[in-house]
KEBA-159698 format. One record per residue (C-alpha): residue in three letters; residue number from 1; y, x, z. Coordinates in steps of 0.1 Angstrom, whole numbers. Example, Ala and Ser with C-alpha at 12.3 -4.5 7.8 and 13.67 -1.06 7.14 Angstrom:
// KEBA-159698
<pt><zavo>ALA</zavo><bami>1</bami><Y>-45</Y><X>123</X><Z>78</Z></pt>
<pt><zavo>SER</zavo><bami>2</bami><Y>-11</Y><X>137</X><Z>71</Z></pt>
//
This chain:
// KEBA-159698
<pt><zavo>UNK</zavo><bami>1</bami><Y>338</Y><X>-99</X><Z>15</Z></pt>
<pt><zavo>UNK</zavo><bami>2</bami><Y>326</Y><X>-130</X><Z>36</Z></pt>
<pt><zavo>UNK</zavo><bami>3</bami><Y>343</Y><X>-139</X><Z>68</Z></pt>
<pt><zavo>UNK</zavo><bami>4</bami><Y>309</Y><X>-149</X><Z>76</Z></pt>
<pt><zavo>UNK</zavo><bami>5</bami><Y>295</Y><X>-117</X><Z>84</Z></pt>
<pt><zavo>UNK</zavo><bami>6</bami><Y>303</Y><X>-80</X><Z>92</Z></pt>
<pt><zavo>UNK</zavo><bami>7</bami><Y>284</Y><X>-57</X><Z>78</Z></pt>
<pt><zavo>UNK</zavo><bami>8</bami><Y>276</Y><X>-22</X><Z>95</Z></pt>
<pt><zavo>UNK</zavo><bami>9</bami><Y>263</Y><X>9</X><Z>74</Z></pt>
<pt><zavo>UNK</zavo><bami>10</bami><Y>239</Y><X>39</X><Z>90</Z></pt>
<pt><zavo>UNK</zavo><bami>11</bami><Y>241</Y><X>63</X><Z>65</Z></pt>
<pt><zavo>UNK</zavo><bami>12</bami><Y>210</Y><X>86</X><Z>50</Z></pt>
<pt><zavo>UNK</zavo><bami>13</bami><Y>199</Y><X>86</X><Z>14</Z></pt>
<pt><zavo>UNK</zavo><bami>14</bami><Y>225</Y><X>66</X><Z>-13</Z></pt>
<pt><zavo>UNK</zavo><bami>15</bami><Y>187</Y><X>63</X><Z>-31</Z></pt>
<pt><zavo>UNK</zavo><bami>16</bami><Y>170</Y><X>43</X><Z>-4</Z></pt>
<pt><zavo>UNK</zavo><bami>17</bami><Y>189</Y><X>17</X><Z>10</Z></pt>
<pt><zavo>UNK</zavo><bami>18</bami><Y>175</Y><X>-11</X><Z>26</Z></pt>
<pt><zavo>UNK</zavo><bami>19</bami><Y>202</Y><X>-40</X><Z>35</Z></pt>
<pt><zavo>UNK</zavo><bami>20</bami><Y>188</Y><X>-63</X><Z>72</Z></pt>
<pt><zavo>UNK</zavo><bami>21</bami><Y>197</Y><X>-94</X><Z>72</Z></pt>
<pt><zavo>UNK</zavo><bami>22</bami><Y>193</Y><X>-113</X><Z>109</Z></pt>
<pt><zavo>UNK</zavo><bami>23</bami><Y>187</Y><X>-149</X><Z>115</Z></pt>
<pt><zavo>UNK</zavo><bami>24</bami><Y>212</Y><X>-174</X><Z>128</Z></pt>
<pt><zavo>UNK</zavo><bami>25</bami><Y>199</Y><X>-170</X><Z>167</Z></pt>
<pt><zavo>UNK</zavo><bami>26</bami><Y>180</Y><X>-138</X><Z>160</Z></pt>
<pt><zavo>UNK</zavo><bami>27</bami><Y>203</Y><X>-107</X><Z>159</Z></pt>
<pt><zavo>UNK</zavo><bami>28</bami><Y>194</Y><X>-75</X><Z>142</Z></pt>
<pt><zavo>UNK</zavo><bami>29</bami><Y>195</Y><X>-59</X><Z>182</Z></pt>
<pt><zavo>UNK</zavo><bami>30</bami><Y>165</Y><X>-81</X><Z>185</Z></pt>
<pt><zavo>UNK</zavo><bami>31</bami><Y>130</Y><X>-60</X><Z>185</Z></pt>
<pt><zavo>UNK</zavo><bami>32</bami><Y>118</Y><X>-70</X><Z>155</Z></pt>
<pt><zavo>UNK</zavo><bami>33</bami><Y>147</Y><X>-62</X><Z>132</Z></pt>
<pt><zavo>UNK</zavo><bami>34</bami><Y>161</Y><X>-32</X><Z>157</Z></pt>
<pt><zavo>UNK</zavo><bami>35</bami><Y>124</Y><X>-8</X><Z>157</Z></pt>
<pt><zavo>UNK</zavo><bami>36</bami><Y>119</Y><X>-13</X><Z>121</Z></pt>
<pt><zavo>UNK</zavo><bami>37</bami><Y>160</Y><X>0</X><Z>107</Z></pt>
<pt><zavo>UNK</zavo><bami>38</bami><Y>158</Y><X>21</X><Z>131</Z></pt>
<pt><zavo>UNK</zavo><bami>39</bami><Y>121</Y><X>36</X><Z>118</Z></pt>
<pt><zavo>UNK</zavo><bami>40</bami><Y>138</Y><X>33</X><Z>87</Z></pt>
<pt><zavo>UNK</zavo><bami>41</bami><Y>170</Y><X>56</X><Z>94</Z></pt>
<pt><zavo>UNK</zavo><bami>42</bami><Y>146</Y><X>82</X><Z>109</Z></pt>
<pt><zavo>UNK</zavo><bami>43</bami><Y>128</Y><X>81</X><Z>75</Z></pt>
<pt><zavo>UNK</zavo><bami>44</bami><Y>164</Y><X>89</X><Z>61</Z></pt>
<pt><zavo>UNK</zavo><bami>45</bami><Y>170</Y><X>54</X><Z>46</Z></pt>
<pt><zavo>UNK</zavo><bami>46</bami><Y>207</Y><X>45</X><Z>38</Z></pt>
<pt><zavo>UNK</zavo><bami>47</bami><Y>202</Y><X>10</X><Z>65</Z></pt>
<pt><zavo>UNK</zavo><bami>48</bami><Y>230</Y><X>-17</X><Z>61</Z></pt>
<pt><zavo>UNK</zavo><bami>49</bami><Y>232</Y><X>-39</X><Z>89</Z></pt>
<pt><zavo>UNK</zavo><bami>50</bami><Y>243</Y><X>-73</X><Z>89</Z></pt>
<pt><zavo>UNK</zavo><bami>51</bami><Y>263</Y><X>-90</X><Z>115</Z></pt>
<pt><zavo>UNK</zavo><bami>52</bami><Y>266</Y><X>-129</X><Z>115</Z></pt>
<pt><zavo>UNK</zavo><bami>53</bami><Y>303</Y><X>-142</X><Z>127</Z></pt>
<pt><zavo>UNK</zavo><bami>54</bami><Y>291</Y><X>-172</X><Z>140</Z></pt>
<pt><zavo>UNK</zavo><bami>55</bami><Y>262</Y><X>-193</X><Z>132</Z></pt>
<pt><zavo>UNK</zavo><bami>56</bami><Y>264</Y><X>-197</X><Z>97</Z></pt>
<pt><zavo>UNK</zavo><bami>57</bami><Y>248</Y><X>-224</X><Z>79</Z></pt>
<pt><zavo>UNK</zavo><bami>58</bami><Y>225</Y><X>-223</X><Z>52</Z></pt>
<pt><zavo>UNK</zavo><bami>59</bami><Y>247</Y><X>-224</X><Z>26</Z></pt>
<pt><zavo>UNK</zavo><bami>60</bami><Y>270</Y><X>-193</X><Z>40</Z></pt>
<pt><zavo>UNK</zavo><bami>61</bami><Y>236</Y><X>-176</X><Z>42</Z></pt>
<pt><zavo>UNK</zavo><bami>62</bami><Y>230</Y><X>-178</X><Z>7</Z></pt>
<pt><zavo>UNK</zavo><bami>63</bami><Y>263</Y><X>-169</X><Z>-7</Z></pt>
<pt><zavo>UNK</zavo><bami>64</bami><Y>262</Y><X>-141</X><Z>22</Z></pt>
<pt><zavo>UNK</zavo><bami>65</bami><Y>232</Y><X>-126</X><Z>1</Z></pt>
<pt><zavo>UNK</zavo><bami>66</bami><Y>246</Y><X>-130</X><Z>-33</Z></pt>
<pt><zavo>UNK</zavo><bami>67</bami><Y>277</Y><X>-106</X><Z>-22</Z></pt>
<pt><zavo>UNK</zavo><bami>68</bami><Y>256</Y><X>-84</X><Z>-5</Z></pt>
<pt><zavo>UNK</zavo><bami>69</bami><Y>225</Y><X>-80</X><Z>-28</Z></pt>
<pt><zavo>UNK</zavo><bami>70</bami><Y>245</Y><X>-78</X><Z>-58</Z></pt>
<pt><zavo>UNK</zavo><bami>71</bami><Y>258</Y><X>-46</X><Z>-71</Z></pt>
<pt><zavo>UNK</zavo><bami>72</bami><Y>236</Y><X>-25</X><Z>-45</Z></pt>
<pt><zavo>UNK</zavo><bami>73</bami><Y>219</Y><X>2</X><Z>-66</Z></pt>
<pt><zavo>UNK</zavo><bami>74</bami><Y>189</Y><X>-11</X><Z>-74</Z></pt>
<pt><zavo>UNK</zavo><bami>75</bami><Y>153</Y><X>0</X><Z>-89</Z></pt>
<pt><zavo>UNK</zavo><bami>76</bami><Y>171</Y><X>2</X><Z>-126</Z></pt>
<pt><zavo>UNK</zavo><bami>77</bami><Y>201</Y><X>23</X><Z>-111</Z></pt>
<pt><zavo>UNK</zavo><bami>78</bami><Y>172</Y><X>49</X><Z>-103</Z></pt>
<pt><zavo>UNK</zavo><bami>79</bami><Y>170</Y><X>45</X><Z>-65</Z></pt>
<pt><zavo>UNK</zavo><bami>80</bami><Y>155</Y><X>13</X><Z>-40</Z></pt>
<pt><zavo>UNK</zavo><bami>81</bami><Y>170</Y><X>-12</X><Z>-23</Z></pt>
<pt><zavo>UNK</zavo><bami>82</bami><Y>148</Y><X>-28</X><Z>2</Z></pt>
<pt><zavo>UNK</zavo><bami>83</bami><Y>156</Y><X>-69</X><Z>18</Z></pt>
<pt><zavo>UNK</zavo><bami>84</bami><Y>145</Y><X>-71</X><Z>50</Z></pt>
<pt><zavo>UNK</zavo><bami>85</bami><Y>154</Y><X>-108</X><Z>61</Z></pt>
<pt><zavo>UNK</zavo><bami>86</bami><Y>146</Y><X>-126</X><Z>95</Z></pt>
<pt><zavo>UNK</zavo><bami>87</bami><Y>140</Y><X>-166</X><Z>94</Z></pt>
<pt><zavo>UNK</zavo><bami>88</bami><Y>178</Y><X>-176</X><Z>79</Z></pt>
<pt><zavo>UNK</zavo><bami>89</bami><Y>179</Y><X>-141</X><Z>66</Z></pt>
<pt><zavo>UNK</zavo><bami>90</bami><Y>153</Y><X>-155</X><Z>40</Z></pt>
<pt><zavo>UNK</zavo><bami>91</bami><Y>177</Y><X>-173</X><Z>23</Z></pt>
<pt><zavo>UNK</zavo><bami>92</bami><Y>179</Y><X>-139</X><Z>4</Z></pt>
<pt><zavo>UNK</zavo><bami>93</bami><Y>141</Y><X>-144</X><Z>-16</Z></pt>
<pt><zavo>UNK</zavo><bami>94</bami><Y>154</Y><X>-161</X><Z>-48</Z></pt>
<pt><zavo>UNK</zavo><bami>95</bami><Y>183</Y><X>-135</X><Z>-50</Z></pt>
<pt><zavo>UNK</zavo><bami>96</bami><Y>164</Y><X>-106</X><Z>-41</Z></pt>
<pt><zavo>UNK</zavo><bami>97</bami><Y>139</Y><X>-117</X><Z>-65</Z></pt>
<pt><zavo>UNK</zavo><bami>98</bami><Y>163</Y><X>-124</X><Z>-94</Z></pt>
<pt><zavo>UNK</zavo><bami>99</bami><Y>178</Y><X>-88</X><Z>-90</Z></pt>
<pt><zavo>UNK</zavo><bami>100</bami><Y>143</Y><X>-73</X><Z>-87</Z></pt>
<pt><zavo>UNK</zavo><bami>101</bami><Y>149</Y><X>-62</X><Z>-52</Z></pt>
<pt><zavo>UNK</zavo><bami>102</bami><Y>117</Y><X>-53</X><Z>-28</Z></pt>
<pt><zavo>UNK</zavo><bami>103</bami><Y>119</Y><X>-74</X><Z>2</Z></pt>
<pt><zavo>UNK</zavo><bami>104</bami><Y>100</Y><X>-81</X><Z>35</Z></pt>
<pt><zavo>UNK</zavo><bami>105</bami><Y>103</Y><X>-115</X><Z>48</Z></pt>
<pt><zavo>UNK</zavo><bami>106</bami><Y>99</Y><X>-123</X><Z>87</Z></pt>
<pt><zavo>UNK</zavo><bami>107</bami><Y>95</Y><X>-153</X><Z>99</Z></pt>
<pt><zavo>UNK</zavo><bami>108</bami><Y>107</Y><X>-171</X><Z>63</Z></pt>
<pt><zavo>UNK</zavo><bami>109</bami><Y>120</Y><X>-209</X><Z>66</Z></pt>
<pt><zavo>UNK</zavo><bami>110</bami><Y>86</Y><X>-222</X><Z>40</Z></pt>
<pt><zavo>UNK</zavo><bami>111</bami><Y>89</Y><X>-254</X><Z>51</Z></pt>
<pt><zavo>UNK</zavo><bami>112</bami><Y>124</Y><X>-263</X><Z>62</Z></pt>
<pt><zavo>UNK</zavo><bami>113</bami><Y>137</Y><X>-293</X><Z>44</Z></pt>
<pt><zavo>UNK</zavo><bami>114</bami><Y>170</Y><X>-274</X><Z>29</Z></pt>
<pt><zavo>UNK</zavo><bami>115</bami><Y>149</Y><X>-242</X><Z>18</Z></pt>
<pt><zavo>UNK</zavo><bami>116</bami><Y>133</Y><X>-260</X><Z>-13</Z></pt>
<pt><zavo>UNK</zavo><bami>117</bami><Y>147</Y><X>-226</X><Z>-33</Z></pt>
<pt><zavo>UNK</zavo><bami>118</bami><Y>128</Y><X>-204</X><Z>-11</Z></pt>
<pt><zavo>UNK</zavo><bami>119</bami><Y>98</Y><X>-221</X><Z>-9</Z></pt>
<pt><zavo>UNK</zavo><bami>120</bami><Y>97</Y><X>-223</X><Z>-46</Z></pt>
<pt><zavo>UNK</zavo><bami>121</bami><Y>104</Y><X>-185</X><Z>-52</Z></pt>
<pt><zavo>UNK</zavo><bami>122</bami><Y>84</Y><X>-176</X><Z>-29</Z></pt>
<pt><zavo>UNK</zavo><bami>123</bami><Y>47</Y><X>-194</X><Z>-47</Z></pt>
<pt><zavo>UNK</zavo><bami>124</bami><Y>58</Y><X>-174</X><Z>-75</Z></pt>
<pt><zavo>UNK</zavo><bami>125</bami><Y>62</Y><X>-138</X><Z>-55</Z></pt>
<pt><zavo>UNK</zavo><bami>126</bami><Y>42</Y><X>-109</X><Z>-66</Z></pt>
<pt><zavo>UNK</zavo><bami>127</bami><Y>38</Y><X>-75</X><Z>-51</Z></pt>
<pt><zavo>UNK</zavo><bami>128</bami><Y>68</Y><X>-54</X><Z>-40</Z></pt>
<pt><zavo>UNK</zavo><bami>129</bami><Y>72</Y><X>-85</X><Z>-9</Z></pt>
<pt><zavo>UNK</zavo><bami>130</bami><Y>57</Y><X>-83</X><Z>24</Z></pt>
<pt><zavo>UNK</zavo><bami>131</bami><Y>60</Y><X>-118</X><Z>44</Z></pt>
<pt><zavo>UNK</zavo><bami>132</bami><Y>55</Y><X>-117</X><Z>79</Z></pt>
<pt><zavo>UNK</zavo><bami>133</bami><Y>51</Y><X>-155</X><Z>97</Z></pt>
<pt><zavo>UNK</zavo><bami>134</bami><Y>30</Y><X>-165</X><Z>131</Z></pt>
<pt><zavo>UNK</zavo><bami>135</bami><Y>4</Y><X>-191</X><Z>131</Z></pt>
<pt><zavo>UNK</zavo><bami>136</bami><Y>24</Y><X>-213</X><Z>154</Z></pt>
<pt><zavo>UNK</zavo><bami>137</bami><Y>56</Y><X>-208</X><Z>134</Z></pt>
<pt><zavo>UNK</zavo><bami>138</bami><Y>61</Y><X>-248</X><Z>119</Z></pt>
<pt><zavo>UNK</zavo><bami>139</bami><Y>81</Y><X>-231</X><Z>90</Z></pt>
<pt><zavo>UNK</zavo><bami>140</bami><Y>53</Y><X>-210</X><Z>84</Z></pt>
<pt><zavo>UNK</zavo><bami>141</bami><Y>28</Y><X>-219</X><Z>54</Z></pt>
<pt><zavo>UNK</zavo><bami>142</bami><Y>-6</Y><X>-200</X><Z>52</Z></pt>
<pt><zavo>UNK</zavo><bami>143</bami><Y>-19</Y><X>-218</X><Z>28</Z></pt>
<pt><zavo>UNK</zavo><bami>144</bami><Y>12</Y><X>-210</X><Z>5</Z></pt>
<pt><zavo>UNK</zavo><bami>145</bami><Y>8</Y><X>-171</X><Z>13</Z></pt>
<pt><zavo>UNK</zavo><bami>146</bami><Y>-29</Y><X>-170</X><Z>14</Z></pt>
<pt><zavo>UNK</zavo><bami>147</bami><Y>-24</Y><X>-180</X><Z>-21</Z></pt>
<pt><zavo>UNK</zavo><bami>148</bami><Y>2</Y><X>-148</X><Z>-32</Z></pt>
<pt><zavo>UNK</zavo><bami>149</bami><Y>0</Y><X>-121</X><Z>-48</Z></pt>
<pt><zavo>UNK</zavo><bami>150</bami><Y>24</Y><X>-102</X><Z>-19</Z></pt>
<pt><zavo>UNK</zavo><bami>151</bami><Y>8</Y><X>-95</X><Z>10</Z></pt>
<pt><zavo>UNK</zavo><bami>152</bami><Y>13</Y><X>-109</X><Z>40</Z></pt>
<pt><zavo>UNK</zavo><bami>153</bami><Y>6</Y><X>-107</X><Z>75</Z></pt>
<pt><zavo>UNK</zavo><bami>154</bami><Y>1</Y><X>-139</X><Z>98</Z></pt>
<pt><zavo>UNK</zavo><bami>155</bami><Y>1</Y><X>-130</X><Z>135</Z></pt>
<pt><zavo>UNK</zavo><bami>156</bami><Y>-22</Y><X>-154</X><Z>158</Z></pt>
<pt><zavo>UNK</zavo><bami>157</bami><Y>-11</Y><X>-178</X><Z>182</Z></pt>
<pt><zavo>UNK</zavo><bami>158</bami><Y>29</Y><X>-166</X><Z>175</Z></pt>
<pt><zavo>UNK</zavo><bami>159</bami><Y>59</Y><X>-187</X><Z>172</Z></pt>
<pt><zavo>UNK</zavo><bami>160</bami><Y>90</Y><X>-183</X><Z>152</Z></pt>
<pt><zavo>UNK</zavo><bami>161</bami><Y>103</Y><X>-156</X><Z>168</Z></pt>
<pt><zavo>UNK</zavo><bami>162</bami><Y>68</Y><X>-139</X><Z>164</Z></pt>
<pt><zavo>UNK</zavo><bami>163</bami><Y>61</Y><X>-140</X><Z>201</Z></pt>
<pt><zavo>UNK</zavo><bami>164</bami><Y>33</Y><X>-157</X><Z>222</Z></pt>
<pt><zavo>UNK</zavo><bami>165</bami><Y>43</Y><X>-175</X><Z>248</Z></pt>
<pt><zavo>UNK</zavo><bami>166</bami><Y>34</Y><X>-159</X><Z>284</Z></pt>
<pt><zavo>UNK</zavo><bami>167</bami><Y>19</Y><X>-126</X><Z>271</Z></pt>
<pt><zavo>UNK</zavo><bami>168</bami><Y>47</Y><X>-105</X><Z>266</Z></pt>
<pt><zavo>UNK</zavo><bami>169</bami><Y>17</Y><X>-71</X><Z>264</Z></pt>
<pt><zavo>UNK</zavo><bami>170</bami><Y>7</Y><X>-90</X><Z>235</Z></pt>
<pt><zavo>UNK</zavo><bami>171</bami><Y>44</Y><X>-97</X><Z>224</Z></pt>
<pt><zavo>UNK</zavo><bami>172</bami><Y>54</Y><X>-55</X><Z>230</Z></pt>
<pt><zavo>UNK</zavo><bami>173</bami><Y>20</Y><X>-52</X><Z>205</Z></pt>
<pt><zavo>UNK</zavo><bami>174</bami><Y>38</Y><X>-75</X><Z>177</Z></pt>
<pt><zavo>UNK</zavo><bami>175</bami><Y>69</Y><X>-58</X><Z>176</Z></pt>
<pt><zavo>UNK</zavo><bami>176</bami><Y>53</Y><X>-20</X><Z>174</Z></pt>
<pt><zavo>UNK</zavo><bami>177</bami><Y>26</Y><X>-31</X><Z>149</Z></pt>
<pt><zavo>UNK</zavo><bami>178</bami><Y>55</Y><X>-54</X><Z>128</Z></pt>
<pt><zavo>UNK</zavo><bami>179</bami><Y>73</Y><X>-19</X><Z>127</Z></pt>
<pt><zavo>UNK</zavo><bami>180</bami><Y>44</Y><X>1</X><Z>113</Z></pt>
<pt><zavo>UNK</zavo><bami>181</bami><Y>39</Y><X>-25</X><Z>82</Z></pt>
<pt><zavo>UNK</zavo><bami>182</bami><Y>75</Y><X>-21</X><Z>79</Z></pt>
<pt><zavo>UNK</zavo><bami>183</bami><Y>72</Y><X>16</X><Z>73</Z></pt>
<pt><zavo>UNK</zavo><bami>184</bami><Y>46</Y><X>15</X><Z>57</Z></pt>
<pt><zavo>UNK</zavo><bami>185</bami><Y>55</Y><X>-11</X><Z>35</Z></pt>
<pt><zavo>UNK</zavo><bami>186</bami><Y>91</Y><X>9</X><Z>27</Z></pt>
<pt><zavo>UNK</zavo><bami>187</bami><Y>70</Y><X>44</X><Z>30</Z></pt>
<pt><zavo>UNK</zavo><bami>188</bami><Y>50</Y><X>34</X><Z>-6</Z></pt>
<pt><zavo>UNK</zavo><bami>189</bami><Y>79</Y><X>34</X><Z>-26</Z></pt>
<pt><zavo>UNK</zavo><bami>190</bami><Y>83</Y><X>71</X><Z>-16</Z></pt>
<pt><zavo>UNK</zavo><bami>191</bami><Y>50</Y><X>73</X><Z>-34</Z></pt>
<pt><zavo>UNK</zavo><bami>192</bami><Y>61</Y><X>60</X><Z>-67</Z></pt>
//
């Protein structure tokens, strides 16, 4: 394993597991990635928790989600394994979608200069991804994800850490309706 990360396990089903992966400044206590693993566990998900040593850079990041994506059960082993992934956290997207794995992408880095890979995965995404960017995020790219065949969510007027500035009413509404896509977006695979 990495010494740049720890990774923490909240056990529930070995047949829905759903790995979090936080950004470099954005832990997985932060709102956005605590309410949804947390919804998660309650749904009896199998949530693996990711804890950066450090502020690893980009390349750590990657070869952080190659160790921990690979060799997860996956959709052929018979059970899901859900990516969640917050701004460096999306460093995961061409792994995940190389292994086949579902993901949900907040805050993804579509324009920063060393995440060409992403970028380029991500244009060729379809289904089983959720990306979730604000309108003021500058590595956010509607016009990319307008053009997908994942859905998406942009939120107005938010920033890369999917807040507004001054409104935090507004910024307690992101986090609680960011959690419901979450679910519901982990809640269809029960349907399948």
């Amino acid at each position: 394993m990495s010494n740049h990360y720890e990774l923490h396990q909240a056990v529930g089903d070995p047949g829905k597991v759903a790995t979090v992966l936080p950004g470099s400044g954005y832990t997985a206590m932060g709102p956005l990635l605590y309410h949804p693993r947390a919804a998660l566990h309650a749904l009896g998900w199998t949530v693996r928790v990711v804890e950066w040593c450090g502020r690893p850079g980009l390349e750590a990041a990657r070869t952080a989600a190659v160790e921990l994506l690979e060799g997860v059960d996956a959709p052929g082993g018979g059970g899901i394994h859900l990516v969640i992934g917050k701004s460096l956290g999306t460093l995961a997207i061409p792994t995940a979608a190389r292994l086949g794995l579902p993901g949900v992408w907040l805050t993804p880095l579509l324009t920063h200069d060393d995440a060409a890979d992403v970028r380029e995965t991500v244009s060729g995404l379809e289904g089983d991804h959720l990306l979730i960017g604000g309108a003021a995020d500058p590595y956010w790219d509607h016009g990319l994800v307008a053009r997908l065949r994942a859905d998406f969510v942009e939120v107005p007027g938010a920033d890369h850490s999917l807040e507004v500035p001054d409104d935090w009413r507004k910024n307690l509404e992101i986090v609680e309706d960011v959690t419901a896509e979450i679910e519901h977006f982990a809640a269809s695979f029960d349907l399948r």
